[in-house]
LOMARFI-734435 format. One line per 4 residues: their letters; for each residue x, y, z of C-alpha. Coordinates in Angstrom, 3 decimals, padded with zeros to 6 digits. Example, Ala and Ser with C-alpha at 12.3 -4.5 7.8 and 13.67 -1.06 7.14 Angstrom:
BEGIN
as	012.300/-004.500/007.800 | 013.670/-001.060/007.140
***
This chain:
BEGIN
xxxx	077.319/104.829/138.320 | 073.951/105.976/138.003 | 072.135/103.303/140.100 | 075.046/103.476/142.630
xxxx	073.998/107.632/143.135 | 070.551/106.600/143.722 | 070.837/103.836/146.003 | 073.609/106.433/148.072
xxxx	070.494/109.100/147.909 | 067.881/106.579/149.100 | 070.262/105.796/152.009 | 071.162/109.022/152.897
xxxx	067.130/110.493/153.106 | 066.734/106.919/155.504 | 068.450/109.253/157.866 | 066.650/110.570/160.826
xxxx	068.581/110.524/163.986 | 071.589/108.965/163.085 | 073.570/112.023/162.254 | 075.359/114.196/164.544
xxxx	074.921/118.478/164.051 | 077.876/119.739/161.584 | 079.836/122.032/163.732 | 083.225/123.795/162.612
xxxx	086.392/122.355/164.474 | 088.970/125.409/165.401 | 092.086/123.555/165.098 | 093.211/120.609/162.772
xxxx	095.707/119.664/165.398 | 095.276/119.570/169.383 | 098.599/121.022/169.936 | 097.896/124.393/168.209
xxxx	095.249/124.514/169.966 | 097.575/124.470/173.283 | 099.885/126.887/171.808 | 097.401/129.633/170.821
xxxx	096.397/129.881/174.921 | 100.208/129.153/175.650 | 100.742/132.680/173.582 | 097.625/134.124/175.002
xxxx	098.131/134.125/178.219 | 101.737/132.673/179.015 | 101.330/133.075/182.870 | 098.355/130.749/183.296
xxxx	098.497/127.789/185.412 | 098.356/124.954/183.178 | 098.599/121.822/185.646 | 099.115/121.197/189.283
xxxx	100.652/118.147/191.010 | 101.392/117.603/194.328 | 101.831/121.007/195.163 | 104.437/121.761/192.011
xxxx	102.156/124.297/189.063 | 103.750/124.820/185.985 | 102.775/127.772/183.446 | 101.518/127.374/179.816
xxxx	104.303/129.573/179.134 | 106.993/127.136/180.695 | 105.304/123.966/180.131 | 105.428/124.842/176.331
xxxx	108.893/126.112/176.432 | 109.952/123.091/177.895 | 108.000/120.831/175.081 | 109.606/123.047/172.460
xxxx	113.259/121.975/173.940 | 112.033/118.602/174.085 | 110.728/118.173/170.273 | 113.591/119.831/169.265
xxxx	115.879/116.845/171.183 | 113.679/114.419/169.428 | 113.826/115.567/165.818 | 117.678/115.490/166.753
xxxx	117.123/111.860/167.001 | 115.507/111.166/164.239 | 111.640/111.260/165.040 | 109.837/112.738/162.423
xxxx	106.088/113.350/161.725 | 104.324/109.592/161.397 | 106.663/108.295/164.134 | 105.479/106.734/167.116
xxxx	106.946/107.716/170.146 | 106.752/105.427/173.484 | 105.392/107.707/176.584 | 106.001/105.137/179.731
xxxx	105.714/107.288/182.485 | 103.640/107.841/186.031 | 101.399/111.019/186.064 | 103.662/113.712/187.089
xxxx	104.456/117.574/185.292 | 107.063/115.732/182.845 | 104.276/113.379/181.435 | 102.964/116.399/180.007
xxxx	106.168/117.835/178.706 | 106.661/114.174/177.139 | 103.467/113.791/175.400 | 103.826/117.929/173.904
xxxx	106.837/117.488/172.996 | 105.980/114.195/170.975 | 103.233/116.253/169.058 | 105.287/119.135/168.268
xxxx	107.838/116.789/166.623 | 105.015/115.504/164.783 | 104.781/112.031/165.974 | 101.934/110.297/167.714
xxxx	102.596/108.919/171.732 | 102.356/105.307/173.007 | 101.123/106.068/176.689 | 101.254/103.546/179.274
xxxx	101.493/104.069/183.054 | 104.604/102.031/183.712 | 103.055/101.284/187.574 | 101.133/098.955/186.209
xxxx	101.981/097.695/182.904 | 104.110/094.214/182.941 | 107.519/094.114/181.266 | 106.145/091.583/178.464
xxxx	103.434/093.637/177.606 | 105.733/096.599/177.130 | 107.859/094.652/175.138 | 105.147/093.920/172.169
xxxx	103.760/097.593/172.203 | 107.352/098.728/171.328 | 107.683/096.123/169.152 | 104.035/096.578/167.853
xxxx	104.425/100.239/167.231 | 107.775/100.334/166.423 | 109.257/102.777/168.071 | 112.619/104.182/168.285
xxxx	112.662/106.830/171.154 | 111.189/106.069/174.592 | 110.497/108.926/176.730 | 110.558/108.147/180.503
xxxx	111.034/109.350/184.147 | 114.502/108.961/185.360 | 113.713/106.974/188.632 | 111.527/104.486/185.930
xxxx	114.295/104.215/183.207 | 115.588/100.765/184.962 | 111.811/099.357/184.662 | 111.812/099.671/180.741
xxxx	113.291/097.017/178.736 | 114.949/098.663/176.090 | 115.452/096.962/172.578 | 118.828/097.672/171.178
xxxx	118.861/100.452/168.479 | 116.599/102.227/170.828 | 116.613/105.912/172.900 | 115.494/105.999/176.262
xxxx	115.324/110.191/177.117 | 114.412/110.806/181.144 | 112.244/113.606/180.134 | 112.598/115.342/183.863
xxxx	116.284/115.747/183.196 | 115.953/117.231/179.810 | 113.510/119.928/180.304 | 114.487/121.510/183.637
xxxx	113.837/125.175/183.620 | 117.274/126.136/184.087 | 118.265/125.101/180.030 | 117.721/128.406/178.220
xxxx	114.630/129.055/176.423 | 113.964/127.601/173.183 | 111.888/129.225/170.032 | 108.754/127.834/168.934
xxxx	109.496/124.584/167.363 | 108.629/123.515/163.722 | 108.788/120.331/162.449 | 110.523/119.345/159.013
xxxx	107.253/118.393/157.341 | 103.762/120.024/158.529 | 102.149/117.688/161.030 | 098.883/116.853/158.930
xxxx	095.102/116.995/160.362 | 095.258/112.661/159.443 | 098.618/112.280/161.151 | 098.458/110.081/164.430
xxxx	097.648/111.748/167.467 | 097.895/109.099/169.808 | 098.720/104.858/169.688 | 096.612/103.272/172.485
xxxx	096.338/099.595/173.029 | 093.107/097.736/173.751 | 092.969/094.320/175.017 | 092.488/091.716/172.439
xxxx	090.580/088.556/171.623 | 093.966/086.888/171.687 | 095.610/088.364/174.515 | 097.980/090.522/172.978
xxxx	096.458/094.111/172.818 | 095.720/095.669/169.660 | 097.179/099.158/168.912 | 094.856/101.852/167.390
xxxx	095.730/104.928/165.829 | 094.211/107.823/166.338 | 094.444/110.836/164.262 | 094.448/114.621/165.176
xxxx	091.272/115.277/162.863 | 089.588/112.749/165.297 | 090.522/114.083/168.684 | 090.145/117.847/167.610
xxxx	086.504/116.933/166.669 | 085.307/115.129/169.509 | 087.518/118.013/172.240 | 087.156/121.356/170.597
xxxx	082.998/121.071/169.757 | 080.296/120.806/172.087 | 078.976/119.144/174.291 | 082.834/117.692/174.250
xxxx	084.717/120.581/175.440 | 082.468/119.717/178.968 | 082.706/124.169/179.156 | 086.212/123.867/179.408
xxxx	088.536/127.004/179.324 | 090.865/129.583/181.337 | 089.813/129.440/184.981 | 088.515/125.825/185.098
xxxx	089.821/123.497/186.728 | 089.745/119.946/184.921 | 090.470/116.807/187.005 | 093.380/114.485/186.029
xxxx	092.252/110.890/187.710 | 092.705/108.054/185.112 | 095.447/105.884/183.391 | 097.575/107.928/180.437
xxxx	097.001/104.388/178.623 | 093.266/104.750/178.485 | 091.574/106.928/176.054 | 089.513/109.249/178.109
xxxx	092.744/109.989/180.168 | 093.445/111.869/176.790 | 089.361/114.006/176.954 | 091.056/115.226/180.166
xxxx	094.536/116.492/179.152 | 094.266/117.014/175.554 | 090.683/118.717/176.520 | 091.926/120.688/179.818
xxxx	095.068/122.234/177.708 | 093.598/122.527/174.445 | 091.120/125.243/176.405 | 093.437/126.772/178.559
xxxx	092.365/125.154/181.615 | 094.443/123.985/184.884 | 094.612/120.323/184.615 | 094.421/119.258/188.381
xxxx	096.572/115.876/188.047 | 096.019/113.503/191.050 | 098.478/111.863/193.510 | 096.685/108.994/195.516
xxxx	093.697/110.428/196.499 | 091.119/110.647/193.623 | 088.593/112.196/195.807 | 091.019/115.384/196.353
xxxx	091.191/116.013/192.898 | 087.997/116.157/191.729 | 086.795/117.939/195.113 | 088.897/120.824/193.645
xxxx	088.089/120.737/190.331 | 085.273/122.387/187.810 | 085.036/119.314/185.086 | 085.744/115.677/186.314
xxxx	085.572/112.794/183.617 | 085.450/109.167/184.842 | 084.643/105.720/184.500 | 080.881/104.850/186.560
xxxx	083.149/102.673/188.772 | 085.721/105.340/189.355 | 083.284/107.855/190.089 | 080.971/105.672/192.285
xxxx	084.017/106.278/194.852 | 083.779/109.614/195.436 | 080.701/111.168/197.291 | 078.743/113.819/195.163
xxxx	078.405/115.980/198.320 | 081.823/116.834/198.807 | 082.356/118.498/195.557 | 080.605/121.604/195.549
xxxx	082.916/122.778/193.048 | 082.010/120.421/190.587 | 080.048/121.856/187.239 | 080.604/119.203/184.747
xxxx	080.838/115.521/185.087 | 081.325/112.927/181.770 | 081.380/109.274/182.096 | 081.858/107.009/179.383
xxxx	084.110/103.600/179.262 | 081.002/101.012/180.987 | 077.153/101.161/181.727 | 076.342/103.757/184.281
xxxx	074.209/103.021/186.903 | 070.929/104.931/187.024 | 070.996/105.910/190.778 | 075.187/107.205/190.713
xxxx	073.426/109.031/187.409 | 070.856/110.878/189.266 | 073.209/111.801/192.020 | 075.373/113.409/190.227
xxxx	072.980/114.899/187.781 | 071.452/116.574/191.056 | 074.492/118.730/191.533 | 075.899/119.323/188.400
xxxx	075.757/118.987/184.235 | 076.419/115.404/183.892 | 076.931/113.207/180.510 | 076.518/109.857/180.072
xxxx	078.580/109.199/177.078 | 079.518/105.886/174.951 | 082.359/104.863/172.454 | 084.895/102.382/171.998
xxxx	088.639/103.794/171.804 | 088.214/103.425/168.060 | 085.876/105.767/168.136 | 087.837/108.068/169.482
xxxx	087.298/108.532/173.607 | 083.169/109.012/172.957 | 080.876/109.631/170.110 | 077.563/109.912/171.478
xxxx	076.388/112.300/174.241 | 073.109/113.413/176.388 | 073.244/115.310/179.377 | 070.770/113.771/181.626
xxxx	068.196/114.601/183.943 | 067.413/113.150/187.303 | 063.794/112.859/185.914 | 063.968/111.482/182.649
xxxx	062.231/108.462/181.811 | 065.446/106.805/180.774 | 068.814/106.805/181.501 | 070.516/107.017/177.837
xxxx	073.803/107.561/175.915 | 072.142/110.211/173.902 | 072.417/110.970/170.196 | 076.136/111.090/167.572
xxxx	078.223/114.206/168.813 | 079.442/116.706/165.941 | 080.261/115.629/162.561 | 079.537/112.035/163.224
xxxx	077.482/109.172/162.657 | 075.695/106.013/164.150 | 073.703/103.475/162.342 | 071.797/100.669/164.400
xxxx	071.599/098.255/161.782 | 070.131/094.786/161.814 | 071.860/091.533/161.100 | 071.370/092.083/157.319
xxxx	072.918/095.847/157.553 | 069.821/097.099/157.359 | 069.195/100.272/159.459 | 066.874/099.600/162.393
xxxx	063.406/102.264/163.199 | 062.986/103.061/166.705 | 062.394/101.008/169.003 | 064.126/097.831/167.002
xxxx	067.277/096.489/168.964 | 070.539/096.170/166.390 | 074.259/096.182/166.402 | 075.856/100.165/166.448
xxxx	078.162/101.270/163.941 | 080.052/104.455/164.055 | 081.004/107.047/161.271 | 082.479/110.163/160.527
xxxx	085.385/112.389/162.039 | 085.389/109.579/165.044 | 086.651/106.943/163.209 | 090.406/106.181/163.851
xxxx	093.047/104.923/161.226 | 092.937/101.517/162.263 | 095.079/099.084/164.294 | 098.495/098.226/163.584
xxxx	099.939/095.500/161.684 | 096.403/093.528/162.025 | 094.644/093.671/158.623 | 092.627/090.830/159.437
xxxx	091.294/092.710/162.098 | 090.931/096.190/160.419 | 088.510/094.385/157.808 | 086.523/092.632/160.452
xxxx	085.943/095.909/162.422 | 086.051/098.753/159.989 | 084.311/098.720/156.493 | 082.912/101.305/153.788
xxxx	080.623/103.821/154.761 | 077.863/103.264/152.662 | 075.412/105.885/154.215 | 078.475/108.983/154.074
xxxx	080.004/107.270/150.599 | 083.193/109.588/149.515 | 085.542/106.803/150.527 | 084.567/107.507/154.511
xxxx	084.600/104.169/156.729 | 082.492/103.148/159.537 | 083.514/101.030/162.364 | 081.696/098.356/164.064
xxxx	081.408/099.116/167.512 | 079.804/095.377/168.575 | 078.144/097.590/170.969 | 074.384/096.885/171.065
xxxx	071.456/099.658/170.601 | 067.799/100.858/169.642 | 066.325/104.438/169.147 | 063.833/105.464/171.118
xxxx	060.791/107.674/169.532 | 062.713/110.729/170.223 | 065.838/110.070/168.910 | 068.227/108.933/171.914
xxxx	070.216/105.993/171.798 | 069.664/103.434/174.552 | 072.689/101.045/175.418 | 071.882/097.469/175.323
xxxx	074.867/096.083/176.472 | 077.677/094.372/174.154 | 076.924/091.665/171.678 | 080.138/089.556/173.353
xxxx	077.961/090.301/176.529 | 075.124/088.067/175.214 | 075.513/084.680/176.676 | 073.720/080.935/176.799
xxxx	072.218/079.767/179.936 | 069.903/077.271/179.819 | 069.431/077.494/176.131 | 068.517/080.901/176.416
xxxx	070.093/084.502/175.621 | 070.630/086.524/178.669 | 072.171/090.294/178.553 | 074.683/090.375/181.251
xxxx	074.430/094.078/181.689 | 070.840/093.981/181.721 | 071.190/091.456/184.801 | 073.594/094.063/186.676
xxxx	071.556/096.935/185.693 | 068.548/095.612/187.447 | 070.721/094.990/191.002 | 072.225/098.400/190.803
xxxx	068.558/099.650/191.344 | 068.196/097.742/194.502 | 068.450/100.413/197.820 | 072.081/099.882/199.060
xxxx	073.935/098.518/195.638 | 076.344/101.172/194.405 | 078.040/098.764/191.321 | 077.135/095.246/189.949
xxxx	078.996/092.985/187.609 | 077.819/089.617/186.396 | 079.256/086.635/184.700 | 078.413/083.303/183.520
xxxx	080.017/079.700/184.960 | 079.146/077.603/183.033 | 076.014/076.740/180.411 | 073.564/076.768/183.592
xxxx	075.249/079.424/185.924 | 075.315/082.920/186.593 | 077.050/084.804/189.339 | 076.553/088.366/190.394
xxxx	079.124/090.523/192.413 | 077.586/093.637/193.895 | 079.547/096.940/196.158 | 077.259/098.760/198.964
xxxx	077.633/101.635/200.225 | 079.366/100.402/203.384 | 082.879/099.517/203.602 | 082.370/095.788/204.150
xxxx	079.424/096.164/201.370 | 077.173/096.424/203.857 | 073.226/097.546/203.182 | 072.814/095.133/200.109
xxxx	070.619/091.429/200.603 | 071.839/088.859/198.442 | 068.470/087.138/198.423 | 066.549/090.562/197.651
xxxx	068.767/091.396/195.285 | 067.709/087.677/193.613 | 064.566/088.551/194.297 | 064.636/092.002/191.948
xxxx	065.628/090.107/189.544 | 063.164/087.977/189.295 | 060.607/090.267/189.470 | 062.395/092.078/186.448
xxxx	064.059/089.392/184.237 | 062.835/085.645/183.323 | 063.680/082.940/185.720 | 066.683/082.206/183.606
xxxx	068.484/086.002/184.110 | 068.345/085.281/188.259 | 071.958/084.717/189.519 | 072.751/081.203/191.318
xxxx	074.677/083.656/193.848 | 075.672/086.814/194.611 | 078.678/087.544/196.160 | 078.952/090.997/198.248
xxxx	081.913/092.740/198.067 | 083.275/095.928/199.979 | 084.364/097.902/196.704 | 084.612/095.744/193.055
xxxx	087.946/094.910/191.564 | 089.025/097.475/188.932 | 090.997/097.236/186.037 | 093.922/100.081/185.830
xxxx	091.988/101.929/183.204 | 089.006/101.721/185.564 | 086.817/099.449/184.619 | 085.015/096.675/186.589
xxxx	087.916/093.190/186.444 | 085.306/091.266/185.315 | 088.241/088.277/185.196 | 089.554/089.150/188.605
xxxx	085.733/088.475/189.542 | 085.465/084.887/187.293 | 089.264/083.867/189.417 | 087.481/084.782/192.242
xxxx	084.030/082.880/192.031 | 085.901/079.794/189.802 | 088.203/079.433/193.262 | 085.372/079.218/195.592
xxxx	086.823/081.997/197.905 | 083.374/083.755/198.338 | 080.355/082.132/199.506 | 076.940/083.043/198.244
xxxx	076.523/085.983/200.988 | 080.434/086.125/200.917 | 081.756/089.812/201.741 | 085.671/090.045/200.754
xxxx	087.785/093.219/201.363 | 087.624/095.901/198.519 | 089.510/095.219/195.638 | 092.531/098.069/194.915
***
């Protein structure tokens, strides 16, 4: 026991950068922290949507008539509760209402989500109760046993008001908050729980909150199903903000709002100039370009963040500069951890490239029904001890003398060509900085082939040289990191949760249907 405290000691003095500032957390659950401004200030606007606002007030007298629906079916706190709906007012009322009953919600965005895939999450997280949209409820295959509610018929404001709700067992700080599903290895995705103590501690400290509260304006733009869709409603009404919810136009929303978080490839849509109104921007999810970086950085606070959904949303930060020396992901945000450790699980000095792994209040409960997978990805913590895990991001890293993390791309991102290791990121990076690229993605063919895709500015991807764009990367990168080809494309295929389709991309360069200075039509 003895020689187990010192070795714990000697590890935890090895520390210099790697953990984040201990800040106190308000609220051990995200909905009291909705309630306490719904009490405050009951007449506040607390989301907008095509022209329909609904009050904190209303919207959390119509999740208190909604929990009290679904404790009358039988949900209780530790459920899981399916939330298969479009963004819209009642998506809001849904995923309250879920909370207050003391369950955790299932989001997906039933637009886009295939039937099949629907099927295994409900059968994954075993649910029982389905909340919906009445013109979806035909969409949703329904397993027998099961409830399907149409949330906009149940909370109209013409039912009488309901008291405060209260749940027959206290909702706990390490209850589930949330079930998302991540794409996995085997093509089924891989549902991960995350806890209330998690998203409290990444929403309600700074730099997360983004300056957040009554009188912003925080921009709804991304798929329920993906986690940072979560940093923008759990964040805007957890502060008391007006959560401006998009229709089709993603531009419109964040023109009129105050804090806008997005994917880089989301955000590289919409033109920095026409959103004046614009004081905080967070992107997380993929690499960020330098240049779409330095734009926005020019007109507003903007974060370049990092963290896998089992990390909960993000867990490192920096606000950046449009003349720092690098473009970073910053250091661990509040009352969290990350180790760079080397292949022996050694921790890594600055400057020394090794694999990230994450710790403290980020880390998530773990995915469901996949033990195999929980002990591959999560292990003890040996640097926090006290029974705390750590997760392994497979996200790749190094300090730099100051203490800022620099992304290196992603360790499945490391690929053969030639006999050698190339970073794929690093390959994109490099064509992002030529004058006209706005995004880049690159893949490999085969054991002696790599293929770039690139976006210009210009609707037909105009302004960007496929040959000069070989050419800066052969003035950065060995021989063996220049793409065969690059296609140019008028906007890069995205993913629903907003990431660059990196397999819509491999389909299209596997089928031949660009040419080497191909241009396609953007990509919806």
């Amino acid at each position: 026991m003895e020689e187990h405290d010192v070795l714990h000691q000697e590890l935890a003095s090895a520390l210099r950068f790697e953990r984040g500032p201990a800040q106190p957390v308000p609220y051990a659950r995200i909905h009291q922290a909705f309630e306490h401004h719904a009490a405050a200030d009951p007449h506040a606007v607390a989301a907008e949507h095509q022209g329909t606002a609904i009050t904190y007030g209303e919207l959390n007298r119509r999740a208190n008539r909604l929990a009290a629906r679904l404790a009358a079916t039988g949900v209780r706190p530790g459920d899981n509760v399916g939330l298969f709906v479009r963004r819209s007012i009642p998506m809001l009322v849904g995923l309250l209402a879920t909370l207050k009953a003391g369950a955790a919600y299932v989001p997906q965005d039933i637009g886009v989500t295939p039937e099949e895939q629907l099927r295994h999450i409900i059968r994954t997280a075993r649910t029982k109760v389905i909340l919906t949209l009445a013109e979806l409820a035909d969409r949703i295959p329904v397993p027998e046993g099961h409830r399907l509610i149409a949330v906009d018929r149940e909370t109209g404001s013409h039912h009488r008001p309901a008291p405060d709700f209260v749940p027959a067992r206290a909702v706990a700080p390490d209850d589930g908050c949330y079930v998302l599903f991540t794409s996995g290895t085997t093509g089924r995705p891989n549902g991960v729980t995350v806890t209330h103590r998690n998203v409290c501690n990444i929403l309600l400290t700074e730099p997360g909150s983004l300056g957040m509260g009554p009188g912003t304006r925080v921009s709804q733009i991304l798929n329920i199903a993906f986690d940072m869709a979560a940093w923008e409603i759990l964040g805007a009404l957890g502060h008391g903000s007006t959560l401006v919810i998009r229709g089709k136009d993603i531009a419109e929303a964040v023109r009129t709002a105050d804090v806008v978080i997005a994917t880089p490839s989301v955000l590289s849509r919409v033109d920095p100039a026409g959103c004046t109104r614009v004081k905080a921007v967070a992107v997380a999810g993929e690499p960020c370009p330098r240049p779409l970086a330095d734009r926005w950085a020019g007109i507003c606070a903007f974060y370049n963040s990092c963290g896998p959904t089992e990390t909960t949303i993000v867990n490192t930060m920096e606000r950046h500069h449009p003349g720092k020396p690098l473009l970073t992901i910053g250091r661990p945000t509040p009352n969290n951890t990350v180790y760079v450790l080397d292949g022996r699980g050694r921790l890594c000095g600055p400057g020394e490239t090794g694999e990230m792994w994450a710790g403290g209040d980020c880390v998530s409960a773990g995915y469901l029904d996949n033990p195999a997978l929980n002990a591959e990805r999560y292990a003890p913590d040996p640097f926090l001890g006290g029974g705390r895990m750590m997760f392994r991001t497979r996200d790749l890293g190094r300090w730099t003398a100051d203490g800022e993390l620099e992304h290196l791309g992603r360790t499945d991102d490391q690929v053969k060509i030639r006999g050698f290791r190339v970073e794929l990121d690093a390959v994109s990076a490099v064509l992002e900085s030529v004058p006209g690229c706005v995004r880049a993605a690159t893949l490999k063919l085969d054991d002696r082939t790599l293929v770039s895709f690139v976006s210009g500015a210009g609707l037909s991807g105009a302004g960007v040289d496929p040959e000069a764009a070989r050419a800066a990367v052969a003035r950065a990168l060995p021989y063996y990191c220049v793409p065969d080809a690059v296609h140019s494309l008028g906007a890069l295929p995205l993913t629903g949760r907003g990431k660059i389709d990196k397999a819509a991309l491999l389909s299209l360069a596997l089928a031949g249907a660009v040419g080497a200075v191909g241009v396609v039509g953007a990509a919806s």
